[in-house]
C-alpha positions as CSV (number, residue, x, y, z in Angstrom):
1,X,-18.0,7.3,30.6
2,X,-21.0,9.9,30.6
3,X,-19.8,11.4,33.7
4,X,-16.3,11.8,32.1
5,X,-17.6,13.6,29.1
6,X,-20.0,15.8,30.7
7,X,-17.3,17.0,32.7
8,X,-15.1,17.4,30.1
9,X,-17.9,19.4,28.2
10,X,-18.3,21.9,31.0
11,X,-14.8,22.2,32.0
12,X,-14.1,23.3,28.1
13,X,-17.4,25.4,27.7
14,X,-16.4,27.6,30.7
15,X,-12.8,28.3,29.8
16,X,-14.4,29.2,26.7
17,X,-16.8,31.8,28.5
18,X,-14.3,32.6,31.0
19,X,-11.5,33.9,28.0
20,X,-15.0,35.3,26.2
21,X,-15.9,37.4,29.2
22,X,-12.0,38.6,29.5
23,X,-12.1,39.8,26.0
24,X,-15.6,41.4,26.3
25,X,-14.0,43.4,29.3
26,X,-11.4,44.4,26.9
27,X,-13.1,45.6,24.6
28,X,-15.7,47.9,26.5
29,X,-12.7,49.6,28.0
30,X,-11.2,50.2,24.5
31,X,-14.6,50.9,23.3
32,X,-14.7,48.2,20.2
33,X,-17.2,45.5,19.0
34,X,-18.1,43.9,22.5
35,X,-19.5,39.7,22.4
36,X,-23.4,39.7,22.6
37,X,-24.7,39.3,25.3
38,X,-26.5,36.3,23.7
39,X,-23.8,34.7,22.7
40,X,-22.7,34.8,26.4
41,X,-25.6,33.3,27.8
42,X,-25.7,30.6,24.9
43,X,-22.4,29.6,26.0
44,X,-23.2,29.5,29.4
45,X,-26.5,27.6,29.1
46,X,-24.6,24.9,27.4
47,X,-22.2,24.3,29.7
48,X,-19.6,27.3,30.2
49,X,-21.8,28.9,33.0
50,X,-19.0,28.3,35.6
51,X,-16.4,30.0,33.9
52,X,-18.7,32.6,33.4
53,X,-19.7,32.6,37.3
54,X,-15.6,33.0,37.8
55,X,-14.8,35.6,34.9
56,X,-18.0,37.9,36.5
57,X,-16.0,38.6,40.0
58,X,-12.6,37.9,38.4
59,X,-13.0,40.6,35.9
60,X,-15.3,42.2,37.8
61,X,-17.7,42.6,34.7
62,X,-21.9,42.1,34.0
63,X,-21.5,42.2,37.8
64,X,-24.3,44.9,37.6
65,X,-27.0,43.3,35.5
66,X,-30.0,41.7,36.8
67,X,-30.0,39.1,34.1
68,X,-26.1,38.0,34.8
69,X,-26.5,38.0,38.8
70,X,-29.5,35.7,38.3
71,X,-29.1,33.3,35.2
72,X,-25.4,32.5,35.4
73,X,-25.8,31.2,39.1
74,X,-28.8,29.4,38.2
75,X,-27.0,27.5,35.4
76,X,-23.8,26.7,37.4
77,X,-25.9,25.1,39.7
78,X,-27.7,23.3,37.8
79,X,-24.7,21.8,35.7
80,X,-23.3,20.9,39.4
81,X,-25.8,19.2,39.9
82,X,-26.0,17.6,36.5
83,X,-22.5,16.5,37.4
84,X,-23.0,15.3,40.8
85,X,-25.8,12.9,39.3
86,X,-23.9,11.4,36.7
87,X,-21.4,10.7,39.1
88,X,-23.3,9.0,41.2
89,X,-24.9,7.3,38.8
90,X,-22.1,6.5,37.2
């Protein structure tokens, strides 16, 4: 039941991110508003940091900073291995 809801969570949180990131692309190309960078790493914290992962070398954006290359991996693994525990657990 947990297991099933966590994995629900994250699968929804990062194809959040991973339409957030393709629309903060967007918009630095066109050169309007662009998604904080915050907001990004919110999302990703709470769950969407796999989409985010995808989106970076999909769309081939935040691939340059420091912050992305580092954070975003961190918290993909960690909600993996949030996952893998509840399921075995579970």
């Amino acid at each position: 039941m947990i297991f099933g809801l966590a994995l629900f969570i994250i699968s929804a949180l990062s194809i959040l991110c991973f339409i957030l990131m393709y629309v903060d692309k967007r918009r630095a190309i066109d050169g309007k508003f662009r998604i904080s960078e915050s907001c990004l790493f919110s999302i990703s914290l709470a769950g969407g940091a796999i989409g985010c992962l995808a989106s970076m070398y999909v769309f081939r954006h935040k691939t340059k900073k420091v912050s992305f290359k580092i954070l975003i991996p961190l918290f993909s693994l960690t909600h993996v291995a949030l996952l893998v525990f509840l399921f075995l657990r579970g």
